[in-house]
N, C-alpha and C positions, 0 to 999 in steps of 0.2 A: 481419745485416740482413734478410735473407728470413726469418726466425724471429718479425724484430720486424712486417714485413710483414705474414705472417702472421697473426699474435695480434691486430694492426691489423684488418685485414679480419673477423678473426670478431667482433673487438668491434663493426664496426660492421653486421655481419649479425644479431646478436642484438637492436641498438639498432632494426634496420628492423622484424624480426618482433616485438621488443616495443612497436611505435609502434602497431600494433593492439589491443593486449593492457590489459585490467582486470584485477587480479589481487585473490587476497583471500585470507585466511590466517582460522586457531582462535586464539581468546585474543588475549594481550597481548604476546607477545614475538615480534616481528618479525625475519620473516625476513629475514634479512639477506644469507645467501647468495644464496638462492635469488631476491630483485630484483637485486642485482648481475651475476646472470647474465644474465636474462630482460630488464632494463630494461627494464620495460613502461610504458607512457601513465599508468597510474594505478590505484590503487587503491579498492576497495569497502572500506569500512567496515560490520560488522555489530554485533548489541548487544555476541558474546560478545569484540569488540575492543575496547567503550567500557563496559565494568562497571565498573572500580574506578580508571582513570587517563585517561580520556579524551584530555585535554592532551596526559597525559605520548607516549600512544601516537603520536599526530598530532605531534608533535617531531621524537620517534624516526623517524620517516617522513620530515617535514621536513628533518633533519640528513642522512638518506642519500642525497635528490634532493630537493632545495627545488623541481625544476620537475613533481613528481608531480602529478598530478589527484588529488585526494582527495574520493569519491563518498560518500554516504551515503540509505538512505531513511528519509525526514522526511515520509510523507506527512500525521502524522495519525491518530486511531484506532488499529487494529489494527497497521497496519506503523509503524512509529517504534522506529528500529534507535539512536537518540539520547535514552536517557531516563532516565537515572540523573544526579536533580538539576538535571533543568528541567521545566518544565509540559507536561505530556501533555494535547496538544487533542483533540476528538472527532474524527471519522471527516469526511469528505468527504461522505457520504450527511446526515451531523447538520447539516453546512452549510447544504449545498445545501436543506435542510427550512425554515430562513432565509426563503430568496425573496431575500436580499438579497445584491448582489455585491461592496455594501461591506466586510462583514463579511467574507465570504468573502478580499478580496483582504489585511483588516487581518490574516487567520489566517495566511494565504500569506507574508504580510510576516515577521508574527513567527516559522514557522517556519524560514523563511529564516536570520535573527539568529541561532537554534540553532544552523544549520549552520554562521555564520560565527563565530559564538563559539566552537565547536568546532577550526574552524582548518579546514575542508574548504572546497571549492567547489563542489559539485552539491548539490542536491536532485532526487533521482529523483522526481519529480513533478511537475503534478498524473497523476493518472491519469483519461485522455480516453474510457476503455469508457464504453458505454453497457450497463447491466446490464437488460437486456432481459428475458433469461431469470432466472428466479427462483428458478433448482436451481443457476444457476452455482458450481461447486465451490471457485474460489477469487475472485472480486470480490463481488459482494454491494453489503456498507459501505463498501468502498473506493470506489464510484462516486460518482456527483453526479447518478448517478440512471438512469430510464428512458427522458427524454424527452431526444432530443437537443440540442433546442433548449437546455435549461437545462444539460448537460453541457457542449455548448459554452462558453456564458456563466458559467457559476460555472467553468470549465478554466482560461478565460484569466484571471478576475478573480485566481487563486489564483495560478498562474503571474505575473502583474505584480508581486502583491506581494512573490513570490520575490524577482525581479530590483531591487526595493527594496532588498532587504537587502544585493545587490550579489552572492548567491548563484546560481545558474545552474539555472532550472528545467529538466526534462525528462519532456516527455509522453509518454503510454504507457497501452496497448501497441498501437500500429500493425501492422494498419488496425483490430483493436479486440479484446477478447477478453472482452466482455458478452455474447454471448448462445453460451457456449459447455456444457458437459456434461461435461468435461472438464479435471481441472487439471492442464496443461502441465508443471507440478514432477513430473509423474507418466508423462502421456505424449503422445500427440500429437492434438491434436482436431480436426475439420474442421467445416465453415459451410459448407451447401452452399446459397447464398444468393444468387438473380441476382444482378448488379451493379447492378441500379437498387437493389432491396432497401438491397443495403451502404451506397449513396447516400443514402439517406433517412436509415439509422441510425449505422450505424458509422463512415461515411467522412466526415461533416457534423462533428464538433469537431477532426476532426486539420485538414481544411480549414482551417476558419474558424484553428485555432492556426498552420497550413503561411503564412497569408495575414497575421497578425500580425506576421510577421517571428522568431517564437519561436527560441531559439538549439538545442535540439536534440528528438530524439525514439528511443523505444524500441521496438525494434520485439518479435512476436510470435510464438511458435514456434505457429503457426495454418496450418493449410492454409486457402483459401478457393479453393472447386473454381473459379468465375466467374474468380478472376484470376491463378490458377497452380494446373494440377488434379495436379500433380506434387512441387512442392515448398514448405515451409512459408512463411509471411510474408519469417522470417530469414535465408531459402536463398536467394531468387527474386527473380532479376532481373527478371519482369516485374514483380515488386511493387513495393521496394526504388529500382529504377532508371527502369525505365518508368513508373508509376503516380506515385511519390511525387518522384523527382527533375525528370525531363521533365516530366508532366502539369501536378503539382500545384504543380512548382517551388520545393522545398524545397532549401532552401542551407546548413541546418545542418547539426551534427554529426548522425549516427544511430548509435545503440547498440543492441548487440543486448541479450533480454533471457538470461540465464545460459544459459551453450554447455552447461555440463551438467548440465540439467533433463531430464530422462525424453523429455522430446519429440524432443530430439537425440539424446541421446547414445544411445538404447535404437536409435534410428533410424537415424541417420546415422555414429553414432563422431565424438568431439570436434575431432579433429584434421582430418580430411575436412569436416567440418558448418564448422569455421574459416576454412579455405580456401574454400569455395563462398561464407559469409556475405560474406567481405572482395570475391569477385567478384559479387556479387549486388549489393555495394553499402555495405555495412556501414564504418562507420569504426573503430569501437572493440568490443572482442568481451569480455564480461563471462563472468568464469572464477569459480566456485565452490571454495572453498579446498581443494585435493586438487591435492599437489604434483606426482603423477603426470600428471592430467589438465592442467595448466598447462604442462610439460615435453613430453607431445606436443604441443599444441596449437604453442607455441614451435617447437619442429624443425620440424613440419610445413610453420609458414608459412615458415622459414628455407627449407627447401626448392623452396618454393612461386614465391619470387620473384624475378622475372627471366623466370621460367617461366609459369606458370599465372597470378601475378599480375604485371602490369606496375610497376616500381619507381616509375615515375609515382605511383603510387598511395601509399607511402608516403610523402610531400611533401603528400598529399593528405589524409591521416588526422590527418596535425600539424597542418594547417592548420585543419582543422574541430575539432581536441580543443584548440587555440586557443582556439575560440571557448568553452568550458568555464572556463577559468581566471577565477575570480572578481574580481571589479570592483568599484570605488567604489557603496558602498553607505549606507545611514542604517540603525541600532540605538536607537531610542531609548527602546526597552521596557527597563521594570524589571522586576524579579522579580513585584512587586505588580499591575504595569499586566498583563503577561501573562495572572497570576492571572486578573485581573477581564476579560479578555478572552474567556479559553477559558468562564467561567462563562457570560459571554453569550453566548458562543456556542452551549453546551452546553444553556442555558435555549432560547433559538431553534429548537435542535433537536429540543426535544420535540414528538410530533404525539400528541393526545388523540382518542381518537375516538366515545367513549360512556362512560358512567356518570358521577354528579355527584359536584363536585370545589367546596371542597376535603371532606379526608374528617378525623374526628378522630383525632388519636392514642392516647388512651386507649380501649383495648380494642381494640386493631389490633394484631396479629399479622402479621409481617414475615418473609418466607420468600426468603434469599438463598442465592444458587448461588456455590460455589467454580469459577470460571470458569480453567479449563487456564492456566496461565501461560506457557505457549510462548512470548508477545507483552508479557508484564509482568504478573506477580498486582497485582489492586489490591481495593481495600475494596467488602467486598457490601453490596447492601442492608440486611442485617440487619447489617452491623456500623454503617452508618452512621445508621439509623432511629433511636436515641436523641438523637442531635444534630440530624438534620432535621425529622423528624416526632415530637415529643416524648409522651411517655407511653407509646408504644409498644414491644412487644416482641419481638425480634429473634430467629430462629434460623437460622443454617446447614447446606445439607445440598450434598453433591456432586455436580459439574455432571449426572450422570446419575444419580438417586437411588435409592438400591437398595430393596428390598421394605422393610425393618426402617427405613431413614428415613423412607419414605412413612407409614408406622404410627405414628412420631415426632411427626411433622408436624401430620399429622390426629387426635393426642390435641391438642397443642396448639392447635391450628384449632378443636375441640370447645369451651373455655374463654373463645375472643374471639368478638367480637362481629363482627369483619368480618378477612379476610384480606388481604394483597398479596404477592404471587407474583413473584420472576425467572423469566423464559422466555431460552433464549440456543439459538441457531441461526443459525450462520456457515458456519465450514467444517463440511460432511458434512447426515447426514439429520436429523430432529428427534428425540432423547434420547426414550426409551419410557419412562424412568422419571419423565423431566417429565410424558411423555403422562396417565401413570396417575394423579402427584399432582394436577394440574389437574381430572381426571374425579373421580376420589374427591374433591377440595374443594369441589365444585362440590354433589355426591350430598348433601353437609352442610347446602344450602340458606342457608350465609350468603353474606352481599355477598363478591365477590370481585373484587379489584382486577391484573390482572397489568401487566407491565412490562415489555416487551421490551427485552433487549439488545445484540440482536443484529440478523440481518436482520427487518424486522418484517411479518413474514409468519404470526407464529405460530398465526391462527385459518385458516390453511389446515390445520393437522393438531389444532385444538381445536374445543373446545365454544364458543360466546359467553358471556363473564365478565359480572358486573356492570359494572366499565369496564376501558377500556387505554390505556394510554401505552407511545409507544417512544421511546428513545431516540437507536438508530441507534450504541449504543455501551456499551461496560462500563466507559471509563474511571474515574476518581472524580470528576470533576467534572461529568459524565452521571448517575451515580446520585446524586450530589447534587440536579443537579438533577428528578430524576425526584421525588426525596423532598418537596421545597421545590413541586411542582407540587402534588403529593397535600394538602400542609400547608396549600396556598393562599395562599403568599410571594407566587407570581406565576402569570398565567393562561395556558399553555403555548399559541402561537400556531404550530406548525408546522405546515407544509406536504407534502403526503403524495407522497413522490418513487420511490417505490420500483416501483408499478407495479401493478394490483390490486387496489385498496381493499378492505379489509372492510366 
């Protein structure tokens, strides 16, 4: 009997420390042991869990605790951890270029449907940064822009149409992580920014989202000296507790964003950085798939409680990862309607900002980049330039073009009549082999038309072209419609969000 006691109690000590706990695994075959142990709140879904069986995985999840939170990010653009065998929409930046917050909430909506057709219930998103800074290492395209005002407004619109789908938005990254220097996946950055500053910029969309009634949010492995000169966003109870619980009087769930990203774990150690999150405020502590790092982080808090965290608290993390669990919802997107969704979207997204358009296709020469597939390889300019821009001729070179393509390039640039160029610059600094081919095309004296893909910034590190289009994105229904602008299908009406004009 005291054996069975026993066993009793550790089951239900593992059950409290895993009431904080996101967990996440590699591939397809679920850990089985190791949630059985752990029983944690819920799982993160990434793409290399949804490549070949999607369903089948979310079952397998299902059948071991039908009451798992099953998380996933669906922002959109670059991050979209769901994409094998549904429509890939443009980025949050291509939106927000819109003006429209219809649009924006129909995109929110149908992303949503992804995630409930998948069988999860979050949407890690929208993300609420305001991308200030223009060097930022990792937001960019993911934003909805510069200006707060419109961050706010295309945040919520995307968020509502989430919770249409019945799926559970969550904004992020609280109090903001747009005007940072620094990718947190790396190490730890700080905003040494008054507080009125934060107010104007960073702190104005998680509000207006705090004041919606929004069910959760994400917070930020960010120091901000003004409102904790000690410890990061995810750490800090003046933040976390004071600022955004008291102040701002936020009532949902709060997640952190992954315990072992550089900012932590180089800093603080997983297991210490867990514990402090959960007193600082935190409900749910998102864990990067490293069975080690999952296992201290578990003891630690098993440790922790009673002790350092008050048991109160676990009753308190269920109740808010409650409010996660997905809800009646409407689907009523097709395959086709999506289709035609993301394309308007995609077309909205384009912002033109000189040279005349449309341009011909005979005698156009089409220079696409092999863009890193970390995020999903899809179709380059120059593969799709026969189908969009007709008569014209396509060639491929590597997202950083080395000497001997550059030399490729500009023999075939010699032959046409006018060029159009990929440019891409997201994460990191501007590719010096793009630098050179843009220079050298340029030296040739024909029309040159480039296209950005990325953050569209690119005549901060060029020459001025004949004309430019960005699209805020590389998916294929962005360089679609990049193509369809140049062909003059339709007159690319976007709105320039990013911050800077050329």
């Amino acid at each position: 009997m005291r054996l069975l006691a026993l066993l009793a109690g550790m089951g239900m000590a593992a059950a409290q420390a895993g009431a904080f706990m996101v967990v996440s695994f590699r591939g397809e075959e679920v850990p089985e042991r190791l949630l059985r142990e752990v029983r944690p709140a819920g799982v993160i879904l990434y793409p290399s869990n949804l490549r070949h069986d999607p369903q089948g995985v979310v079952r397998r999840l299902r059948a071991l605790d039908p009451n798992l939170l099953l998380l996933v990010d669906q922002e959109g653009g670059p991050f979209t951890s769901y994409r094998e065998g549904v429509v890939r929409f443009p980025s949050a930046m291509a939106l927000a270029a819109s003006g429209d917050e219809g649009l924006v909430e129909r995109v929110g909506w149908a992303l949503g449907c992804q995630v409930r057709r998948l069988g999860a219930d979050v949407n890690l998103a929208p993300v609420l940064d305001v991308n200030v800074n223009p060097d930022n290492p990792i937001i960019g395209l993911r934003s909805f822009g510069a200006d707060p005002e419109r961050v706010a407004r295309m945040g919520l619109a995307f968020a509502k149409g989430v919770l249409r789908s019945g799926a559970r938005p969550v904004g992020k990254h609280f109090p903001g992580h747009g005007d940072t220097g620094v990718d947190s996946h790396l190490d730890l950055p700080r905003v040494d920014k008054p507080k009125e500053a934060l107010e104007r910029v960073e702190l104005l969309p998680f509000r207006r989202y705090v004041a919606a009634g929004m069910p959760a949010l994400m917070t930020a492995h960010i120091v901000f000296s003004a409102l904790d000169p000690r410890y990061p966003a995810t750490l800090s109870p003046a933040i976390l507790t004071g600022l955004l619980r008291k102040e701002m009087g936020f009532q949902g769930a709060l997640l952190t964003d992954d315990m072992a990203m550089g900012a932590i774990k180089r800093h603080f150690g997983a297991g210490e950085a867990a514990v402090q999150a959960v007193r600082a405020g935190a409900d749910l502590l998102l864990l990067e798939p490293d069975e080690g790092a999952i296992r201290e982080v578990h003891a630690r808090l098993q440790k922790a409680l009673g002790k350092e965290i008050p048991l109160a608290r676990v009753e308190e993390a269920r109740r808010r990862a409650a409010l996660l669990r997905a809800g009646k919802g409407e689907c009523p997107f097709t395959p086709k309607e999506e289709e035609a969704l993301a394309l308007e979207a995609a077309r909205r997204g384009v912002v033109h900002r000189f040279g005349p358009l449309p341009i011909p296709g005979p005698g156009t020469l089409v220079l696409g980049l092999r863009i890193s597939d970390r995020y999903g390889a899809e179709p380059t300019l120059a593969d799709l330039a026969p189908q969009y821009l007709p008569g014209s001729r396509g060639l491929n070179l590597s997202e950083d073009p080395t000497p001997a393509e550059v030399q490729r390039a500009l023999a075939e640039a010699r032959k046409a009549e006018r060029v159009v160029a990929s440019t891409y610059r997201w994460l990191g600094g501007f590719k010096e082999g793009q630098r050179t081919l843009v220079k050298e095309l340029l030296a040739l004296g024909k029309p040159l038309y480039l296209v950005a893909l990325g953050n569209p910034d690119d005549l901060r590190f060029l020459p001025r072209p004949t004309g430019y289009l960005a699209t805020h994105g590389y998916r294929a229904v962005q360089v679609r419609a990049a193509l369809e602008a140049l062909a003059g299908v339709y007159a690319p009406t976007g709105q320039w969000v990013f911050g800077g004009e050329p």
